[in-house]
C-alpha positions as CSV (number, residue, x, y, z in Angstrom):
1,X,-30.7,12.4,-28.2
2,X,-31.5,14.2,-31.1
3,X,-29.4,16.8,-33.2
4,X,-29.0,17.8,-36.6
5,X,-26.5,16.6,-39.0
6,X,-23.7,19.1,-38.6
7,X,-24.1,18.2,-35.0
8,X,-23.8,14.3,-35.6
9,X,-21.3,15.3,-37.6
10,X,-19.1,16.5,-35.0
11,X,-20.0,14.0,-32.4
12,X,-19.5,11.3,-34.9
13,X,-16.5,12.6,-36.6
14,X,-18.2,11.0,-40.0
15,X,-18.6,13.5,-42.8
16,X,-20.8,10.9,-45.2
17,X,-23.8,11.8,-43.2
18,X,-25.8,12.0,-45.4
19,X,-28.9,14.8,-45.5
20,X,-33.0,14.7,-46.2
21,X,-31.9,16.7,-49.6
22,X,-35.3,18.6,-49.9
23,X,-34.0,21.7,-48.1
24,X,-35.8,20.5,-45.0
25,X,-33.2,20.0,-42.0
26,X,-32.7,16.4,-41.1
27,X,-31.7,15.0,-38.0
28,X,-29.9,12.3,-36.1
29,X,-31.1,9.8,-32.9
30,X,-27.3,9.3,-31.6
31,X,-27.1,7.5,-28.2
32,X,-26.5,9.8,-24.8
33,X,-23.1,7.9,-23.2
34,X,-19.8,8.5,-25.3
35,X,-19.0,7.5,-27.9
36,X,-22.1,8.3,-29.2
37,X,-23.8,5.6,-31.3
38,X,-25.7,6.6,-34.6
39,X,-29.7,5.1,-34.0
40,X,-30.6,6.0,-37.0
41,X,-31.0,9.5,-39.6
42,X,-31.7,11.1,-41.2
43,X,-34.8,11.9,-39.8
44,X,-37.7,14.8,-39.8
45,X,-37.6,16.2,-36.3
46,X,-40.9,14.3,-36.2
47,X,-39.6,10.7,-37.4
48,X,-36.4,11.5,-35.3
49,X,-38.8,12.0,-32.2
50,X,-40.7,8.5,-33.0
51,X,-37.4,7.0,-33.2
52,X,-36.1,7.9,-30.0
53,X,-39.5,6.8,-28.6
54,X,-39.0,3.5,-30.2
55,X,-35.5,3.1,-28.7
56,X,-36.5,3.9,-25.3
57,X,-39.5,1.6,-25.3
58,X,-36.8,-1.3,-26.9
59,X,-34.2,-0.2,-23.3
60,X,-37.5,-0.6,-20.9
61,X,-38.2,-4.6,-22.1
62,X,-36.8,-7.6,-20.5
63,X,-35.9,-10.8,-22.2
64,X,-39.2,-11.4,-23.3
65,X,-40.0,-8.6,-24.4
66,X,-42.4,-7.1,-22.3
67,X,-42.0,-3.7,-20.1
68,X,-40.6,-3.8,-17.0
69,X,-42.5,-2.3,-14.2
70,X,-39.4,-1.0,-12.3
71,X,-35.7,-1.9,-12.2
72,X,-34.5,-5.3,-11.5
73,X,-32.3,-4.3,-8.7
74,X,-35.3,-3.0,-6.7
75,X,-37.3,-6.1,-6.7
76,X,-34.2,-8.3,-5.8
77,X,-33.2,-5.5,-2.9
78,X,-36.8,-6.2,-2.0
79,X,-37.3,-9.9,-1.8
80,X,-33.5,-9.8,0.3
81,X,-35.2,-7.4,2.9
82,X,-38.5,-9.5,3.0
83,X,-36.4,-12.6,2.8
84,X,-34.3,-11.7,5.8
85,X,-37.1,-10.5,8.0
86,X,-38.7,-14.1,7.7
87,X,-35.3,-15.8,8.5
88,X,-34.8,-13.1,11.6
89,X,-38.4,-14.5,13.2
90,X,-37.6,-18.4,12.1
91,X,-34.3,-18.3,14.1
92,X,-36.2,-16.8,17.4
């Protein structure tokens, strides 16, 4: 998530957050679950929006680093169904 620094402020209880200091506002990529994790600041809103891109991308690889098409636990739920269909005509 993004937010501003007297939001991460508040979420992060940690007043040495430090601003852009060119008047611009700055912001922060915190994690979503609590207690919310500092991914990096300060940011423009468009840096901040690139990092939280590049975070989400780094959640979506496996070990080796490429994307996963879809969740691990579907593909294992599938191969037990498919599995179990092929023992269910062995044992006839």
């Amino acid at each position: 998530m993004i937010v501003s620094t007297t939001k991460a402020r508040k979420l992060l209880k940690n007043n040495k957050l430090e601003t852009l200091g060119n008047g611009k506002p700055s912001y922060y990529v915190l994690s979503e679950k609590k207690p919310h994790k500092n991914l990096g600041g300060p940011y423009t809103k468009e840096e901040a929006k690139k990092r939280l891109g590049q975070v989400e991308r780094f959640k979506n690889q496996d070990k080796e680093g490429t994307p996963r098409k879809r969740p691990l636990r579907e593909r294992t739920n599938r191969y037990k169904r498919r599995r179990s269909k092929v023992n269910k005509v062995a044992r006839r």
